[in-house]
NUKEKOL-906672 format. One record per atom (N, C-alpha, C): residue number from 0; residue in three letters; atom name; x, y, z. Coordinates in steps of 0.05 Angstrom, whole numbers. Layout:
// NUKEKOL-906672
{i->NUM | aa->ALA | at->CA | c1->X | c2->Y | c3->Z} $
...
//
This chain:
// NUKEKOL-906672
{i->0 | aa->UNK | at->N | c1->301 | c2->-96 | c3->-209} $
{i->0 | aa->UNK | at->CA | c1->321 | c2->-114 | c3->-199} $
{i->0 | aa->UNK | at->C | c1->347 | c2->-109 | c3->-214} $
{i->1 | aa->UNK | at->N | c1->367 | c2->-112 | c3->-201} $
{i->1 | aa->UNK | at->CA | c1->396 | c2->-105 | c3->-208} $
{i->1 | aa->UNK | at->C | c1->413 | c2->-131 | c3->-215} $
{i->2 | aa->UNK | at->N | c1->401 | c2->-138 | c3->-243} $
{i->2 | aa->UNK | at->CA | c1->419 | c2->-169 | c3->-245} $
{i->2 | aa->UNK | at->C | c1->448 | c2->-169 | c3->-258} $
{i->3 | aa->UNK | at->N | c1->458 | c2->-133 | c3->-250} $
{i->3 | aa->UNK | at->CA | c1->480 | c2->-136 | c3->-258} $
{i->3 | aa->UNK | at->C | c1->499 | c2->-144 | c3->-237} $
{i->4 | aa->UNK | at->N | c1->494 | c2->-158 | c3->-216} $
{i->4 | aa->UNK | at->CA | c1->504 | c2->-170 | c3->-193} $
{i->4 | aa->UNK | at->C | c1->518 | c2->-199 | c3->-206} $
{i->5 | aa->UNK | at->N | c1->495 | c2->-212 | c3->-234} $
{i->5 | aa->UNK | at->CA | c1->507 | c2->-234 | c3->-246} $
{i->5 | aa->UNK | at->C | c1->538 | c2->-220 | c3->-265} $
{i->6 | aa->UNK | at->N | c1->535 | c2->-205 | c3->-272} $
{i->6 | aa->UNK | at->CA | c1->558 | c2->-196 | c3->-287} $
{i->6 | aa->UNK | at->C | c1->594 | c2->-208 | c3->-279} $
{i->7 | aa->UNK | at->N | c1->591 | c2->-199 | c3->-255} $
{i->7 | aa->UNK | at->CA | c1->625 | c2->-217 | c3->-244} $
{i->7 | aa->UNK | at->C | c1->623 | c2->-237 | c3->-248} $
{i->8 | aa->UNK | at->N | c1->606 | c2->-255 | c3->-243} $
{i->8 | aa->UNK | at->CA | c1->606 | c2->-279 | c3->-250} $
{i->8 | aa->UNK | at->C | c1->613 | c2->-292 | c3->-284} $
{i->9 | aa->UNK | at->N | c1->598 | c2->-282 | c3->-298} $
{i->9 | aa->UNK | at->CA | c1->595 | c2->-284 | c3->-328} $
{i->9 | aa->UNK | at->C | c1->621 | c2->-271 | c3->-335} $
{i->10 | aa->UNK | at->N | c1->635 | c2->-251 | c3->-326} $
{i->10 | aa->UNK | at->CA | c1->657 | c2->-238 | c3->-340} $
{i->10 | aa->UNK | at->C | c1->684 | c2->-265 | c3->-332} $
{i->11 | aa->UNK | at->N | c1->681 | c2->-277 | c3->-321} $
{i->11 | aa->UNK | at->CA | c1->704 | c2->-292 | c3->-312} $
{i->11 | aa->UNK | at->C | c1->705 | c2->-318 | c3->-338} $
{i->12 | aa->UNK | at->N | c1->728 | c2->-318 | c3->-347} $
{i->12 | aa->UNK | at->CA | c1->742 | c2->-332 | c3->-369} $
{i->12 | aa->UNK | at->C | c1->722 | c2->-363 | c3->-364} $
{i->13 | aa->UNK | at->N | c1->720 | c2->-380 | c3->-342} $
{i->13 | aa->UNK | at->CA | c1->718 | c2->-406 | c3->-332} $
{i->13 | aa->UNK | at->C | c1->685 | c2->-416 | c3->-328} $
{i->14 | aa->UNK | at->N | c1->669 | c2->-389 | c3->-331} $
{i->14 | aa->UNK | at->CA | c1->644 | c2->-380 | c3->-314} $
{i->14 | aa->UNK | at->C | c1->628 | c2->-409 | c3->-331} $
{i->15 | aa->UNK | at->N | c1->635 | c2->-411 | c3->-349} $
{i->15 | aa->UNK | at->CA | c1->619 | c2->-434 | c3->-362} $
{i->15 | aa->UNK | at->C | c1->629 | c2->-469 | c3->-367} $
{i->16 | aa->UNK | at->N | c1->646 | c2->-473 | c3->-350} $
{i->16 | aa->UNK | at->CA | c1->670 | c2->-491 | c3->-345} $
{i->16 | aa->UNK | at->C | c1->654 | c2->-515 | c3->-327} $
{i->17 | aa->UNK | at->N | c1->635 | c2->-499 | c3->-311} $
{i->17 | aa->UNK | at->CA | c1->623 | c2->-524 | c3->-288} $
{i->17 | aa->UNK | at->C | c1->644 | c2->-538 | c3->-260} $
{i->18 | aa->UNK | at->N | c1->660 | c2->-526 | c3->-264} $
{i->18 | aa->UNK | at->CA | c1->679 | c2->-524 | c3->-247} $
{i->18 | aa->UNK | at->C | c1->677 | c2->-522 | c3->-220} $
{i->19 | aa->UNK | at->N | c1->682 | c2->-538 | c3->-198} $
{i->19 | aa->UNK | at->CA | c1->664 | c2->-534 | c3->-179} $
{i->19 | aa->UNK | at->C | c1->667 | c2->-507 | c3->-156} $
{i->20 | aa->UNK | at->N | c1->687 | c2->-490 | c3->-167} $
{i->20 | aa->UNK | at->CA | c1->692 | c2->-456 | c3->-153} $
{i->20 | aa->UNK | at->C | c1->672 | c2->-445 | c3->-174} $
{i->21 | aa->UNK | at->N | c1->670 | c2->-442 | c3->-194} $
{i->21 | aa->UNK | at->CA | c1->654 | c2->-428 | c3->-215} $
{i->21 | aa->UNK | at->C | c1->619 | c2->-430 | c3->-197} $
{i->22 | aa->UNK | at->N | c1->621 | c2->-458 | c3->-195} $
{i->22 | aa->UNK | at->CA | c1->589 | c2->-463 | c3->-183} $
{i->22 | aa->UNK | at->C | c1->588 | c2->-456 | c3->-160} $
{i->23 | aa->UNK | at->N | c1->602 | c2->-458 | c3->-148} $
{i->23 | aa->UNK | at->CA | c1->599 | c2->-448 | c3->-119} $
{i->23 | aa->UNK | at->C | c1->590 | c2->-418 | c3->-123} $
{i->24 | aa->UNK | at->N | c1->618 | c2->-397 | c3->-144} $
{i->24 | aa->UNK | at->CA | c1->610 | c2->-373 | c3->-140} $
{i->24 | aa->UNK | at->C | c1->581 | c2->-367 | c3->-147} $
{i->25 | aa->UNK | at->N | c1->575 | c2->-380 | c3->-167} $
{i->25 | aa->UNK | at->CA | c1->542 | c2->-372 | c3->-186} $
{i->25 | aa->UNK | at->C | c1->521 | c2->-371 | c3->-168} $
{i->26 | aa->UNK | at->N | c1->518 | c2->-402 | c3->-155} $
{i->26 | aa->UNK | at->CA | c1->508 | c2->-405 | c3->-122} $
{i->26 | aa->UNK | at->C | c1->502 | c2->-378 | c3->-100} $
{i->27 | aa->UNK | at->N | c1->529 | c2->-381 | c3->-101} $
{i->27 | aa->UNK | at->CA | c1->529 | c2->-352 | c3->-79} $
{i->27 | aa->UNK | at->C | c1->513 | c2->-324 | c3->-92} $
{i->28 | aa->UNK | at->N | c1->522 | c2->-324 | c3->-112} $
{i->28 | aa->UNK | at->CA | c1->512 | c2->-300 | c3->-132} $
{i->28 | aa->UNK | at->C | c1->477 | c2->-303 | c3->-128} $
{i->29 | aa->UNK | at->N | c1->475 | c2->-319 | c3->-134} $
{i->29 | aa->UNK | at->CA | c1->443 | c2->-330 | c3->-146} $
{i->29 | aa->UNK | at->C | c1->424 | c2->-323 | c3->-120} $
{i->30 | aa->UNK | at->N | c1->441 | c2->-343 | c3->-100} $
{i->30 | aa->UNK | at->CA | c1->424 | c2->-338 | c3->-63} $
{i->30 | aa->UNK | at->C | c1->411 | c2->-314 | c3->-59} $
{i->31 | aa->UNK | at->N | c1->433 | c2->-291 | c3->-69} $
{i->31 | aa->UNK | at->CA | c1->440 | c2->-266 | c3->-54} $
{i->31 | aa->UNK | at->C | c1->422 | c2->-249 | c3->-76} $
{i->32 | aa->UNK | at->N | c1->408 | c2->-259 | c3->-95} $
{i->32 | aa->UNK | at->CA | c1->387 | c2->-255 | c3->-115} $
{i->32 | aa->UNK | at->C | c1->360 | c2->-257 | c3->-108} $
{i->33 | aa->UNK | at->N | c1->358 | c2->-284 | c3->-110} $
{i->33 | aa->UNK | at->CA | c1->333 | c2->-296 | c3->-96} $
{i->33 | aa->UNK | at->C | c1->318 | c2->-287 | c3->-70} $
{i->34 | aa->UNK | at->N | c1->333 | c2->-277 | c3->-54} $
{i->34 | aa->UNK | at->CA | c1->317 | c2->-267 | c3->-32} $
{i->34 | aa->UNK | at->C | c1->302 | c2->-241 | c3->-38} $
{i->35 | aa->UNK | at->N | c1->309 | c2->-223 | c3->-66} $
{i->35 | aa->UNK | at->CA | c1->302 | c2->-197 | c3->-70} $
{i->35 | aa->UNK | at->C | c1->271 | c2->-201 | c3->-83} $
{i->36 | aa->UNK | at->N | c1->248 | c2->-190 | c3->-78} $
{i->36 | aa->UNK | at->CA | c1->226 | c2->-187 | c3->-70} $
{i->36 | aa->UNK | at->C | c1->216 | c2->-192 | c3->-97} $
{i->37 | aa->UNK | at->N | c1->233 | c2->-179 | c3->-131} $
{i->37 | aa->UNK | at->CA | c1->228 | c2->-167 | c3->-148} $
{i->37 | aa->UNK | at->C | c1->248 | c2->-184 | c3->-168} $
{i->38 | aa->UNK | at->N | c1->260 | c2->-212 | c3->-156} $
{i->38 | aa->UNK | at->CA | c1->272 | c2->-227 | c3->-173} $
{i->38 | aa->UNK | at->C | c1->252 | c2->-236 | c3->-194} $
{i->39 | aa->UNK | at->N | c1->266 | c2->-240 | c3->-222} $
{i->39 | aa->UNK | at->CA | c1->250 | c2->-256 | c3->-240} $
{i->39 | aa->UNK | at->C | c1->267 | c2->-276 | c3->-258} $
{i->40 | aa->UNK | at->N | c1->263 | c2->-296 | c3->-258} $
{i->40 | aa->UNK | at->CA | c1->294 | c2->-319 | c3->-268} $
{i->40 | aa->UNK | at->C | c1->292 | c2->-303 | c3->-293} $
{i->41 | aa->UNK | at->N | c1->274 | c2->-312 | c3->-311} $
{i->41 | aa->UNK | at->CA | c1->267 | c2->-304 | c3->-335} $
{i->41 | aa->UNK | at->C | c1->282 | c2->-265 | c3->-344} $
{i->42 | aa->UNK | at->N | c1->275 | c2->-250 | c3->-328} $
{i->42 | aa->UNK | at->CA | c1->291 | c2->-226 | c3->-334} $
{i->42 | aa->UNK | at->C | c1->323 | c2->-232 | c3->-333} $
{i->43 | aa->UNK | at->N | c1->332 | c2->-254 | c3->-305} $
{i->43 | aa->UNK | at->CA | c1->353 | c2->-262 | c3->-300} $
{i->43 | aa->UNK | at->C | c1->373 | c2->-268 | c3->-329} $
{i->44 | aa->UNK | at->N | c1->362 | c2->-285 | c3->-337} $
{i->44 | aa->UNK | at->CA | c1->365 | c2->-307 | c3->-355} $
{i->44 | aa->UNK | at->C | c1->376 | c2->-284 | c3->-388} $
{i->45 | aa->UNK | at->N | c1->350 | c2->-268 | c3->-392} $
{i->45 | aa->UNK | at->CA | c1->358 | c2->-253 | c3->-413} $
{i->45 | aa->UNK | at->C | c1->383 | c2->-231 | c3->-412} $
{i->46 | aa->UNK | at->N | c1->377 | c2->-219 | c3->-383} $
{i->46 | aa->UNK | at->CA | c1->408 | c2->-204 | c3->-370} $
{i->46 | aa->UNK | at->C | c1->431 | c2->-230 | c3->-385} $
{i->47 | aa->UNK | at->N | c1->428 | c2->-247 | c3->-361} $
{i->47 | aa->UNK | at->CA | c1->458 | c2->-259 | c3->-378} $
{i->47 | aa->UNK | at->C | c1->461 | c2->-267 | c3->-414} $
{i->48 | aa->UNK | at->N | c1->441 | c2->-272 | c3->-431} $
{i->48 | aa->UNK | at->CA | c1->441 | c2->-271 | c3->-450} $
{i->48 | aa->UNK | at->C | c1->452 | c2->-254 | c3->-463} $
{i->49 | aa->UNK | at->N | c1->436 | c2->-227 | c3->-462} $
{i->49 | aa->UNK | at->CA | c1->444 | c2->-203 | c3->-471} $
{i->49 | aa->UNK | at->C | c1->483 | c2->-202 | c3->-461} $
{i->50 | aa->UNK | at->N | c1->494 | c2->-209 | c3->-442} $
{i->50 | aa->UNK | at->CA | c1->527 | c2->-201 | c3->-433} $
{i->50 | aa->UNK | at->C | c1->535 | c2->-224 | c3->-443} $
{i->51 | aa->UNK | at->N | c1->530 | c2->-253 | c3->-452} $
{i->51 | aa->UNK | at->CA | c1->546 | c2->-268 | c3->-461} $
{i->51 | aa->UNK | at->C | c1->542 | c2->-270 | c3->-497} $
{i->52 | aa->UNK | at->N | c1->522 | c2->-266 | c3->-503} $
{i->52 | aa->UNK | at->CA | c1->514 | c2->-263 | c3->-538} $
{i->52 | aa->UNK | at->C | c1->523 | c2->-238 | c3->-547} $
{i->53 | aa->UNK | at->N | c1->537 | c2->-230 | c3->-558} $
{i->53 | aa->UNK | at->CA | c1->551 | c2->-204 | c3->-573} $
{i->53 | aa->UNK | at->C | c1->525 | c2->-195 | c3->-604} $
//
């Protein structure tokens, strides 16, 4: 699975703001995730870890 699809999302200054365009985008992001056969939140989850924890 290619959860560097979350990456645009996370690179944006606001991404953690809760803002209701931020959620919408994450949403959209996430949908367009979930349908893939080979999603795993948990792999998900550490992807974004690993790009927001330095």
């Amino acid at each position: 699975m290619d959860y560097q699809k979350i990456d645009s999302f996370i690179s944006t200054e606001t991404w953690h703001s809760r803002h209701p365009t931020d959620i919408a985008r994450f949403f959209k992001i996430l949908h367009g995730m979930v349908k893939e056969p080979n999603f795993n939140a948990d792999q998900m989850r550490e992807h974004m870890a690993q790009q927001v924890c330095f």
